[in-house]
py3Dmol code that shows the C-alpha trace and the ligand (Angstrom):
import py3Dmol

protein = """\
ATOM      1  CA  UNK A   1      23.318  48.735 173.951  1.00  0.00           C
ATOM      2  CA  UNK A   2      19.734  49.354 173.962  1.00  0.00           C
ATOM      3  CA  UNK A   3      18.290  51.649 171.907  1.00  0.00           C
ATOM      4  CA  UNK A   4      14.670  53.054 172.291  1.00  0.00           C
ATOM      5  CA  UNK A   5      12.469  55.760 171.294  1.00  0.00           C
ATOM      6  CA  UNK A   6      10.041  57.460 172.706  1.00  0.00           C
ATOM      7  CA  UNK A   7       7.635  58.864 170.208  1.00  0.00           C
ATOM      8  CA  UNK A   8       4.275  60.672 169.767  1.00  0.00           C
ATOM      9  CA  UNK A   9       2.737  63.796 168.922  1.00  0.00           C
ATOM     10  CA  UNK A  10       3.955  67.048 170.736  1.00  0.00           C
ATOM     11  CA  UNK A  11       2.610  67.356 174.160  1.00  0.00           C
ATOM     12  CA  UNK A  12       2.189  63.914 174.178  1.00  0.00           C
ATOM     13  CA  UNK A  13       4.712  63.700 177.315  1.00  0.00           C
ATOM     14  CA  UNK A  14       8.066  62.660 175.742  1.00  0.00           C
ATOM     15  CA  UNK A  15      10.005  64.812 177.874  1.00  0.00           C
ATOM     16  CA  UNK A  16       8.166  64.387 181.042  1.00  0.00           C
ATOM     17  CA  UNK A  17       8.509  60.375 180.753  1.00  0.00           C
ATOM     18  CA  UNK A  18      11.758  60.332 179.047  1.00  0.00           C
ATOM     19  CA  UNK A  19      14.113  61.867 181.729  1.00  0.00           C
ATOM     20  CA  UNK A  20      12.589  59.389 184.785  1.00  0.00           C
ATOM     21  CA  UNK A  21      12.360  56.619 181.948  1.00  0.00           C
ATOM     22  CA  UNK A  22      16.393  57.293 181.423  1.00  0.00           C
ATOM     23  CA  UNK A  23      17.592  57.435 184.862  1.00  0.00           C
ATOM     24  CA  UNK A  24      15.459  54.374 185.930  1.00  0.00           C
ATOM     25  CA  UNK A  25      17.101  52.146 183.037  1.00  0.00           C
ATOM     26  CA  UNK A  26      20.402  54.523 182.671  1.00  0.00           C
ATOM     27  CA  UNK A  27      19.859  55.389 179.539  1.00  0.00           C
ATOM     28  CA  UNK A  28      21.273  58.609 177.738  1.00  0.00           C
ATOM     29  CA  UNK A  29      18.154  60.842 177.109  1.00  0.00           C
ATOM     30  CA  UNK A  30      18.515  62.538 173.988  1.00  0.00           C
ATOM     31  CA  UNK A  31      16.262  65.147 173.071  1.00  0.00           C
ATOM     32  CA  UNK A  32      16.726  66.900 169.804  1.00  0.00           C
ATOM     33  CA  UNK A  33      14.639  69.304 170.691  1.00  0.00           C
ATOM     34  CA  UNK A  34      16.498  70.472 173.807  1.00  0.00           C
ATOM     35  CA  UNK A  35      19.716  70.286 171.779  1.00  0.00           C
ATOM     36  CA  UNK A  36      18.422  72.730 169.631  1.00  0.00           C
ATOM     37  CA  UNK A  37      16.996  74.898 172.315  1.00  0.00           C
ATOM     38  CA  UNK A  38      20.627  75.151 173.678  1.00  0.00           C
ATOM     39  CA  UNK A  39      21.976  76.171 170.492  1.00  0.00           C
ATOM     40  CA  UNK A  40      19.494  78.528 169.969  1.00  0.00           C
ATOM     41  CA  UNK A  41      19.977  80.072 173.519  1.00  0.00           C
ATOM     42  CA  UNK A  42      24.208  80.161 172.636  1.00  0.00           C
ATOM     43  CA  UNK A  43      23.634  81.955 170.022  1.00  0.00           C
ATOM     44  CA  UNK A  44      25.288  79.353 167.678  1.00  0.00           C
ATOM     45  CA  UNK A  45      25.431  79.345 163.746  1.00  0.00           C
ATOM     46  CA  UNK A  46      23.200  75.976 164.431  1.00  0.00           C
ATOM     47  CA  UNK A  47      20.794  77.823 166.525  1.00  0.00           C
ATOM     48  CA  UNK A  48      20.530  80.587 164.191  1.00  0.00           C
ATOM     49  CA  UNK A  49      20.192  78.108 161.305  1.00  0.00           C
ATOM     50  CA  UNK A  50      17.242  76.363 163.447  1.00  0.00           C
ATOM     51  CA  UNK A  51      15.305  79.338 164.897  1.00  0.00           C
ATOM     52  CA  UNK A  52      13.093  80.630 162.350  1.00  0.00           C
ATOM     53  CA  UNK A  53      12.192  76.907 161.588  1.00  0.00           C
ATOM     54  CA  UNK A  54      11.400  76.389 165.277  1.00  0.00           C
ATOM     55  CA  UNK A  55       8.986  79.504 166.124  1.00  0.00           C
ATOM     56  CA  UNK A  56       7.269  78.327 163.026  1.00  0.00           C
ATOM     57  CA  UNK A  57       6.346  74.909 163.954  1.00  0.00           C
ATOM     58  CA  UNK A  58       8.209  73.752 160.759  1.00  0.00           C
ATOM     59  CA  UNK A  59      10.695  70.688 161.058  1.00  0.00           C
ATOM     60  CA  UNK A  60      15.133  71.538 160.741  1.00  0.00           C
ATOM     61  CA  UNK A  61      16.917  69.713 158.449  1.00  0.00           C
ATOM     62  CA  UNK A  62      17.463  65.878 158.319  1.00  0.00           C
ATOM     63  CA  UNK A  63      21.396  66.667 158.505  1.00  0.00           C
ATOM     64  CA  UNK A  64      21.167  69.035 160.866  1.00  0.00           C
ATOM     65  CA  UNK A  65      19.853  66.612 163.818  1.00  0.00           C
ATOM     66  CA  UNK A  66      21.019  63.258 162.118  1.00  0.00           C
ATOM     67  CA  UNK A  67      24.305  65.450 163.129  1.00  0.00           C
ATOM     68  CA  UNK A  68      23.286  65.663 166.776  1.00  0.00           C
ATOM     69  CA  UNK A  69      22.418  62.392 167.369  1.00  0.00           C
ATOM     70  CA  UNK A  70      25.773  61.006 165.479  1.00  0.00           C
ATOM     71  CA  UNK A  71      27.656  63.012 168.159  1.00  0.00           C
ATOM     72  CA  UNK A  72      25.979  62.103 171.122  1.00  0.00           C
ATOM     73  CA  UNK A  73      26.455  58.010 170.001  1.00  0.00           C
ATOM     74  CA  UNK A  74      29.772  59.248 170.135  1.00  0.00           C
ATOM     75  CA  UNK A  75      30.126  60.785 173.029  1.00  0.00           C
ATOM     76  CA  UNK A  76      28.427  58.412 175.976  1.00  0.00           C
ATOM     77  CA  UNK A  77      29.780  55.629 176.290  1.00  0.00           C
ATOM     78  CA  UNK A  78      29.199  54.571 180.402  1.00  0.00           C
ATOM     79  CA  UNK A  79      25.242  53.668 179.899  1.00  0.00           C
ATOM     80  CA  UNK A  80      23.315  51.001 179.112  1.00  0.00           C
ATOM     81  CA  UNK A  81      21.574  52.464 176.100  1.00  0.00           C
ATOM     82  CA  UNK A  82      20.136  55.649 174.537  1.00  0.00           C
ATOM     83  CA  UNK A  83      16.234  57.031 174.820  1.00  0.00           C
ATOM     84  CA  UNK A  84      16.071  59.213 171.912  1.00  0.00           C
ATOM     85  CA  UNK A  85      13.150  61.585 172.338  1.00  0.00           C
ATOM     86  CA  UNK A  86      11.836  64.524 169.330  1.00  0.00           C
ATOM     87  CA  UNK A  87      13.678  61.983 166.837  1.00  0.00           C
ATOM     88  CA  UNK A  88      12.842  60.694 164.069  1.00  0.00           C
ATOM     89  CA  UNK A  89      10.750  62.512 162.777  1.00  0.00           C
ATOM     90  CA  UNK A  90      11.034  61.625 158.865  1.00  0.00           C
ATOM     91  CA  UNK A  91      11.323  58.921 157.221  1.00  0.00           C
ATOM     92  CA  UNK A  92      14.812  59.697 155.807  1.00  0.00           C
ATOM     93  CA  UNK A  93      16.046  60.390 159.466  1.00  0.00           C
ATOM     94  CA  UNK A  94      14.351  56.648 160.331  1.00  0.00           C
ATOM     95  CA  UNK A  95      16.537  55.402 157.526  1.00  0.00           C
ATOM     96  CA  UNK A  96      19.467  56.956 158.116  1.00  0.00           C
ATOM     97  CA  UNK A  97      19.028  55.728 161.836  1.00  0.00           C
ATOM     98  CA  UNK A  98      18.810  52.161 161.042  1.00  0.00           C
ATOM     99  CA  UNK A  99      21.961  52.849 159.036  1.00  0.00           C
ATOM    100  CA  UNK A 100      24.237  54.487 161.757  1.00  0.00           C
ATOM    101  CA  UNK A 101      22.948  51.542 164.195  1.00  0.00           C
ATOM    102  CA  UNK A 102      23.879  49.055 162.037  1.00  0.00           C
ATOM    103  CA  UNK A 103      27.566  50.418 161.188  1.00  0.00           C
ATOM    104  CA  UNK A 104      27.856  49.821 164.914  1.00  0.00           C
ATOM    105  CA  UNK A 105      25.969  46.088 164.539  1.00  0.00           C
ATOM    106  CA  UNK A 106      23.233  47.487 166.560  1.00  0.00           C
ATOM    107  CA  UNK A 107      19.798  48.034 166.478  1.00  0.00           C
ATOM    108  CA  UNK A 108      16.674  49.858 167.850  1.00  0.00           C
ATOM    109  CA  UNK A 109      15.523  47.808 170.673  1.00  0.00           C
ATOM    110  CA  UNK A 110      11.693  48.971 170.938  1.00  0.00           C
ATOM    111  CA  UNK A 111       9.320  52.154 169.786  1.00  0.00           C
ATOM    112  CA  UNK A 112       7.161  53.114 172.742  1.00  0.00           C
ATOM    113  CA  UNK A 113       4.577  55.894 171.560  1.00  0.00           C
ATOM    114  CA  UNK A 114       2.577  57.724 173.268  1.00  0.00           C
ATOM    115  CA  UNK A 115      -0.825  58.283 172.103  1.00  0.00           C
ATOM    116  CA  UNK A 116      -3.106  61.286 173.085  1.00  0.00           C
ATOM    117  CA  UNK A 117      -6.013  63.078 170.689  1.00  0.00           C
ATOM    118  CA  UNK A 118      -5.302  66.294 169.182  1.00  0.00           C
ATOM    119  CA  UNK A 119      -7.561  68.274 171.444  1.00  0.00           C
ATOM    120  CA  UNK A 120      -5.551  66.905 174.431  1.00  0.00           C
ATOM    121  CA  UNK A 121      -2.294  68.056 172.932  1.00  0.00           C
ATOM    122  CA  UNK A 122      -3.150  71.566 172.461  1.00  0.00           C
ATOM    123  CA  UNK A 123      -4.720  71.985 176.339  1.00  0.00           C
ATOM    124  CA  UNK A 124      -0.976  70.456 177.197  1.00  0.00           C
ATOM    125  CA  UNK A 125       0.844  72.668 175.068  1.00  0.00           C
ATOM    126  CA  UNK A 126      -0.955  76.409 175.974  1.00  0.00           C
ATOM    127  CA  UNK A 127      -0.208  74.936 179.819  1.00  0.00           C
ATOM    128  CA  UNK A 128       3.410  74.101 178.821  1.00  0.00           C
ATOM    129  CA  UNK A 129       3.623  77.708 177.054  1.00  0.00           C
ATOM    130  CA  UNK A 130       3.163  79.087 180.744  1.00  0.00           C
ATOM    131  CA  UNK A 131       5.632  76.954 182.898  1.00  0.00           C
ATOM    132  CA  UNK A 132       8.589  76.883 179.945  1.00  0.00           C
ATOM    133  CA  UNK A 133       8.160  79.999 177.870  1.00  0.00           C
ATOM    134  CA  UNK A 134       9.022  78.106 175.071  1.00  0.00           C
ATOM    135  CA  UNK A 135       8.309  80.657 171.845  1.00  0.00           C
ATOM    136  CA  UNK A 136       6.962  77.518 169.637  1.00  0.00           C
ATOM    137  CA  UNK A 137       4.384  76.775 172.542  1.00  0.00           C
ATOM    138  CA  UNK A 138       2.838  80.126 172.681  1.00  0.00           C
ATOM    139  CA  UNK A 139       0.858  81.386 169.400  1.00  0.00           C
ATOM    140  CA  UNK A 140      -1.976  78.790 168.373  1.00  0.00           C
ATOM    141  CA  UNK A 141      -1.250  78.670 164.510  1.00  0.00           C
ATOM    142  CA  UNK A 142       2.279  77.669 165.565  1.00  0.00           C
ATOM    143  CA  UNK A 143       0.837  74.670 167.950  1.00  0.00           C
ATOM    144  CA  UNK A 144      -1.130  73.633 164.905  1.00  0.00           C
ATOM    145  CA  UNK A 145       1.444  73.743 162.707  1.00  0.00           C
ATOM    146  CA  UNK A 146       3.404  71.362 164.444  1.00  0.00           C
ATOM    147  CA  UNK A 147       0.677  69.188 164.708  1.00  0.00           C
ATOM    148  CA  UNK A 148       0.392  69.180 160.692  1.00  0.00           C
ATOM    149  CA  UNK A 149       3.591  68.488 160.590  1.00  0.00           C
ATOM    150  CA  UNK A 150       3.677  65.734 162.976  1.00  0.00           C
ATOM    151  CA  UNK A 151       0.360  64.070 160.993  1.00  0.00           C
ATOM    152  CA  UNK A 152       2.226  65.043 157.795  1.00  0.00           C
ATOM    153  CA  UNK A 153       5.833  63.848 158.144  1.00  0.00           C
ATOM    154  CA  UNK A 154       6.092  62.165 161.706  1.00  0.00           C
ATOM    155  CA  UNK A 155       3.074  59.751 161.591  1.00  0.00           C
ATOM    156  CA  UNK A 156       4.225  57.738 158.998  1.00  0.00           C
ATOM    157  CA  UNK A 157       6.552  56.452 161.042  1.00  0.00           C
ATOM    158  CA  UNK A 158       4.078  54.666 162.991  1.00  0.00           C
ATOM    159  CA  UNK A 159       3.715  51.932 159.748  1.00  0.00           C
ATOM    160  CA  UNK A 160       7.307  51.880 159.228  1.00  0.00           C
ATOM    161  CA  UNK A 161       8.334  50.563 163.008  1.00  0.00           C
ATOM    162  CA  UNK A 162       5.089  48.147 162.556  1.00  0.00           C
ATOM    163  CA  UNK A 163       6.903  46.551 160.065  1.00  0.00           C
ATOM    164  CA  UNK A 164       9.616  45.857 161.719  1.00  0.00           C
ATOM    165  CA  UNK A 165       7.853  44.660 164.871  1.00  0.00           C
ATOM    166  CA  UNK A 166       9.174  47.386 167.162  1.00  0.00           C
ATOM    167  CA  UNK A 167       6.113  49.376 167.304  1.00  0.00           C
ATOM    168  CA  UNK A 168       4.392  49.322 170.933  1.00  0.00           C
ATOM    169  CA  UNK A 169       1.510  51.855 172.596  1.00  0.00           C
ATOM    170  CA  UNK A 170       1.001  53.617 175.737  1.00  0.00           C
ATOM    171  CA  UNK A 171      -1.744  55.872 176.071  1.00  0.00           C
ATOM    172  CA  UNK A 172      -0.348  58.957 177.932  1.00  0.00           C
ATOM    173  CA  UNK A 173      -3.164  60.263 179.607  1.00  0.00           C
ATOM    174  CA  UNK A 174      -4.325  59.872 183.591  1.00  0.00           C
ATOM    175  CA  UNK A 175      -1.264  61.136 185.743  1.00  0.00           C
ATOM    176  CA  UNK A 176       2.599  61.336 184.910  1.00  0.00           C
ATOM    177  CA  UNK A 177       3.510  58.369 187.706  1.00  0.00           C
ATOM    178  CA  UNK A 178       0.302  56.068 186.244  1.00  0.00           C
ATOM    179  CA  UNK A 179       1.931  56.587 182.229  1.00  0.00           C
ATOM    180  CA  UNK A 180       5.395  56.149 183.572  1.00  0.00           C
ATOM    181  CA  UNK A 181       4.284  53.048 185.372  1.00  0.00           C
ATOM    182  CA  UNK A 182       2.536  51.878 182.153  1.00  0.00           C
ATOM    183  CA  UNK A 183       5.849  52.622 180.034  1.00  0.00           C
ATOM    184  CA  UNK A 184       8.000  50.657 182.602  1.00  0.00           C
ATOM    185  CA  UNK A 185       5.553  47.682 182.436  1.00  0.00           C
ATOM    186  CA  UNK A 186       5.736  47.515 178.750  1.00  0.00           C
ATOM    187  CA  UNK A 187       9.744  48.113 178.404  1.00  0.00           C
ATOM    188  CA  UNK A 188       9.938  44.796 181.459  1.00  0.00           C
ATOM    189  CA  UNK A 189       7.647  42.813 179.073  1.00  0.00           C
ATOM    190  CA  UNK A 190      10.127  43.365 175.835  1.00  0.00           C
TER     191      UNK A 190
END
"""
ligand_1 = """\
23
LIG
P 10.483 69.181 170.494
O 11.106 69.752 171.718
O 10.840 67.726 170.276
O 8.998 69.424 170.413
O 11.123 69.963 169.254
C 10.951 71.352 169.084
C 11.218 71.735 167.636
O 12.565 71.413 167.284
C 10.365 70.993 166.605
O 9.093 71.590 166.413
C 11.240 71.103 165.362
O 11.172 72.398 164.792
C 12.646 70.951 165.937
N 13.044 69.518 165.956
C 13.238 68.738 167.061
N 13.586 67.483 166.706
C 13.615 67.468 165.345
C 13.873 66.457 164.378
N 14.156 65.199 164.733
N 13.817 66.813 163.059
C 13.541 68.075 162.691
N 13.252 69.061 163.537
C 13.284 68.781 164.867
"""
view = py3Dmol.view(width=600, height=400)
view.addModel(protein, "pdb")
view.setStyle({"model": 0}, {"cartoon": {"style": "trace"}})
view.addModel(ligand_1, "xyz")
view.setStyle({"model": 1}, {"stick": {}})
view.zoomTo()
view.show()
């Protein structure tokens, strides 16, 4: 099984590229975003847990999505690998990643981040706001928390998947079939 992310600031275009991305390599796209949007829309004890956190740009708890993602290795089994999208997003969630892969004797395959400058996030996001109604998209100091939080506890990251030589680039800007082209050359190359 394969097993990549697709990282980057929000607005970077995780979504966009990741569902094309999935289909082209049939991969299961996992967002944990989404997830939590459904269980937010159901009404769930999850979703209640997660929506305050949400509309405030703040992070839900490691368990909480380490949860999601445990269930959804699970639960596909007919695909080639997984594109996890919106996760991780801590370091203890990277950790604990590593560790469910590797009670399985697998691995993540390759990091492919997407890499766009703050101002550029924050035109995508107030243009996002309008096509999704998505509440966390909408107020500015709830944009800008998130991207605190993603400089704060996501970045990181970045130096951690260096290390272990999975780390690759792709700057997401130009048009969504030019970054997807650029993402597709880059996963062929691995
Ligand atoms: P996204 O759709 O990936 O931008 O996620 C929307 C919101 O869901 C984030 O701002 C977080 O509040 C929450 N969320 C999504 N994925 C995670 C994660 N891996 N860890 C913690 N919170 C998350």
């Amino acid at each position: 099984m394969k097993y990549y992310i697709i990282f980057g600031p929000p607005g970077a275009g995780k979504g966009t590229q990741a569902a094309p991305l999935a289909e082209h390599y049939n991969l299961k796209h996992i967002s944990t975003g989404e997830l939590l949007r459904a269980e937010i829309a159901e009404g769930s004890p999850l979703g209640l847990q997660a929506k305050a956190l949400i509309e405030n740009g703040q992070l839900v708890p490691d368990e909480v999505v380490e949860g999601m993602i445990a269930r959804a290795f699970g639960k596909y089994r007919d695909v080639d690998g997984f594109l996890l999208d919106g996760f991780p997003r801590t370091y203890t969630q990277a950790i604990d990643l590593d560790e469910m892969l590797e009670a399985r004797d697998e691995a993540i395959t390759a990091v492919i981040s997407l890499m766009i400058p703050d101002e550029t996030v924050k035109q995508r996001i107030a243009h996002r706001a309008i096509l999704e109604n998505r509440q966390d998209d909408a107020r500015e100091e709830v944009v800008q928390n998130r991207i605190d939080t993603y400089h704060r506890q996501t970045e990181p990251l970045i130096e951690f998947y260096k290390q272990q030589g999975k780390y690759h680039e792709v700057e997401s800007l130009g048009t969504i079939e030019e970054v997807g082209a650029k993402i597709r050359a880059l996963v062929d190359s691995l």
